[in-house]
C-alpha positions in Angstrom: 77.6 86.9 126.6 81.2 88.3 126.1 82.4 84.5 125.2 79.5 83.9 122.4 79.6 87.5 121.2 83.4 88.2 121.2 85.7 85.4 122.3 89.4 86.0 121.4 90.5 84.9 117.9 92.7 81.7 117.9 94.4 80.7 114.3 91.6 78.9 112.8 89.3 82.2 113.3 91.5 84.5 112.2 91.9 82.4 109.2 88.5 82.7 108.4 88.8 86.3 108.8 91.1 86.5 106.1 88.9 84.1 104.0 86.1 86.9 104.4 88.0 89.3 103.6 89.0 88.2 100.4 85.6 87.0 99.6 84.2 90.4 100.2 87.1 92.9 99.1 89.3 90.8 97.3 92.1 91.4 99.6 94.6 88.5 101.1 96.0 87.2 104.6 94.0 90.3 105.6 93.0 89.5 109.4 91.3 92.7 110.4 90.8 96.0 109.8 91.8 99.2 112.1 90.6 102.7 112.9 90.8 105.1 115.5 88.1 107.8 114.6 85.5 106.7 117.6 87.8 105.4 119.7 90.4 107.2 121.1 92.5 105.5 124.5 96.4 105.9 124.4 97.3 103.0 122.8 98.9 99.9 124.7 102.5 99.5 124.4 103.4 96.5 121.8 99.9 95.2 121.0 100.8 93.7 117.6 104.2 93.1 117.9 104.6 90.8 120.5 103.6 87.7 119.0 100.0 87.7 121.5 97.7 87.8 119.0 97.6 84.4 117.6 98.2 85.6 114.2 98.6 82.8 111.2 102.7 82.3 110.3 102.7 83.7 106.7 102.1 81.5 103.6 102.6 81.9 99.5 99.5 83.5 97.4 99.2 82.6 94.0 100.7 85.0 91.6 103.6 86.4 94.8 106.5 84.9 94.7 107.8 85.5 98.7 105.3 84.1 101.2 102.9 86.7 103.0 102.0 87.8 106.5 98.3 87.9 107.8 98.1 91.8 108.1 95.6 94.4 109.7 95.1 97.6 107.2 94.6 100.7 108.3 94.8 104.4 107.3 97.9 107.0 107.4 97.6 107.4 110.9 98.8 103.4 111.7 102.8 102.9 111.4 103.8 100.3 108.6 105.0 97.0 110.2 104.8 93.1 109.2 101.8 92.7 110.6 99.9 96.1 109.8 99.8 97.7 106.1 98.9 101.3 105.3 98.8 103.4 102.3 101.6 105.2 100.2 102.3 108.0 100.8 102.0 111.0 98.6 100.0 112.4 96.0 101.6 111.9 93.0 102.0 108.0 93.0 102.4 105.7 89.7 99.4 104.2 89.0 99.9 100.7 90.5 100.5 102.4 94.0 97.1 104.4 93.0 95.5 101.2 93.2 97.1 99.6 95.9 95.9 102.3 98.1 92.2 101.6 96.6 92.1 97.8 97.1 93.4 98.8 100.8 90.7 101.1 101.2 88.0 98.3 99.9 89.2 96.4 102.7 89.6 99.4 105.2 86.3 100.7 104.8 84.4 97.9 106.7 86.0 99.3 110.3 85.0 102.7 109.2 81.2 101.7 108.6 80.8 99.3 111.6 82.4 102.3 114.0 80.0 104.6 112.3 76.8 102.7 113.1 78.5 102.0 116.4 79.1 105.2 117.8 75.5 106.6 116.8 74.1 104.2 118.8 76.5 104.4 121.9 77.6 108.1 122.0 80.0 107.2 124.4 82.5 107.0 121.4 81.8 110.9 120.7 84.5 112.2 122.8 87.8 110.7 124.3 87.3 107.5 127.1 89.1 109.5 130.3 89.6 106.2 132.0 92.7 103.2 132.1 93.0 101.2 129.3 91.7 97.7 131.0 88.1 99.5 132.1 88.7 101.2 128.2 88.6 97.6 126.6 85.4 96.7 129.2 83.5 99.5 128.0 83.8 98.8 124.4 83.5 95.0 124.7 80.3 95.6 126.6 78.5 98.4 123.6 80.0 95.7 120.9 77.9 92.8 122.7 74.9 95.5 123.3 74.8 96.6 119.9 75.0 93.1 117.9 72.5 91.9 120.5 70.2 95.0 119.5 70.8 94.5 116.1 69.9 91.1 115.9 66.7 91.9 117.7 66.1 94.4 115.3 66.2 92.0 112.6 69.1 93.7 111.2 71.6 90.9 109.0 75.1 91.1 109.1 75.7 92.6 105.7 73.5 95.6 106.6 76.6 96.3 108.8 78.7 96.4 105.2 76.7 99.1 103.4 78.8 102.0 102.4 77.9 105.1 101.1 81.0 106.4 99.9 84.9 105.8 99.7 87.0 108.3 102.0 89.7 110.5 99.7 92.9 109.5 101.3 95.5 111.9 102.7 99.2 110.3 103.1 101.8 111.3 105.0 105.2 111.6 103.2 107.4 110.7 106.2 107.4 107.2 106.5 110.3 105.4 107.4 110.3 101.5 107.4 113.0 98.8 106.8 112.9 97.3 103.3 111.5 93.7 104.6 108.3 96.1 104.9 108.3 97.8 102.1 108.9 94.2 100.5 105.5 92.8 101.6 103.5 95.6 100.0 105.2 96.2 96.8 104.7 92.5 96.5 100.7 92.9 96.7 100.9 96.1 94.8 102.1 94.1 91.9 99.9 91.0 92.6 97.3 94.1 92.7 98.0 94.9 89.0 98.8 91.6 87.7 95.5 89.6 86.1 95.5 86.9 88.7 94.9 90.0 91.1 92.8 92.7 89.6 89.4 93.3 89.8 87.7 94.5 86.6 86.8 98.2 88.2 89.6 98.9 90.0 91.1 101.6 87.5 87.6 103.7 87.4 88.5 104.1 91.4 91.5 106.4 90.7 
């Protein structure tokens, strides 16, 4: 079942990722999102900057003027990097960076759910996984096909795996330190973010 259930993305899949994505949280070129609350291996060295991953060369937006990578988002605890966006850091942020770090969360949120309904079920994802990272990605790949087939044979449809209840308040670390390329790609959605060809009409309730 692992090449039905979770064959490895190629371009054309992770571009409909992205398409998803910005279908369902009005986000861009997002490819994925990341978290490591249920999961936790020592991460490999290099995983998503060594060009393996297949990911889309970057391309314009409408409304940004510099063309964009395909990113992953994740929360304070991920590194900032071309491929991977995180929040600002800080408490007192202008209001655009207020709801930069909200549309990032809208996006963020759907790793956060499906690991929630993941790890209930498999409680293997309660504690660390005290084994080498290959037999690590085994385990996983093997509850990921075992819980979708449940699921499906539940009757469960996939946006029942969408539902959230809430929106996590975000804590930021103020020690980031990235080159300006970076910092380039984010304050370029931040302001596509709070520009009318990028806003969503309840995005300033959210802060």
């Amino acid at each position: 079942m692992h090449n039905e259930c979770i064959p490895t993305p190629n371009e054309e899949k992770l571009l409909e990722i992205a398409e998803g994505y910005q279908q369902r949280a009005q986000f861009p070129n997002c490819i994925g999102a990341i978290g490591g609350k249920h999961i936790r291996v020592i991460k490999p060295h290099g995983k998503t900057t060594n060009d393996s991953l297949n990911i889309p060369k970057p391309n314009l937006i409408r409304g940004i003027q510099i063309p964009m990578p395909y990113v992953f988002v994740g929360d304070e605890a991920f590194g900032l990097s071309t491929n991977m966006l995180r929040p600002y850091a800080g408490k007192c942020l202008l209001i655009n960076k207020r709801i930069f770090n909200y549309r990032l969360s809208r996006a963020r949120r759907y790793v956060e759910c499906a690991f929630g309904i993941l790890s209930n079920k498999w409680r293997i994802f309660h504690c660390a996984i005290d084994v080498d990272i290959e037999l690590t990605i085994d385990i996983v790949k093997c509850c990921c096909v075992l819980h979708n087939f449940v699921r499906a044979r539940d009757g469960y449809e996939f946006e029942d795996s969408l539902m959230v209840t809430g929106m996590d308040d975000i804590e930021l670390d103020n020690n980031l330190n990235v080159n300006r390329s970076i910092n380039r790609y984010r304050d370029a959605l931040t302001n596509y973010f709070n520009s009318e060809l990028g806003q969503v009409a309840w995005q300033n309730e959210k802060i």
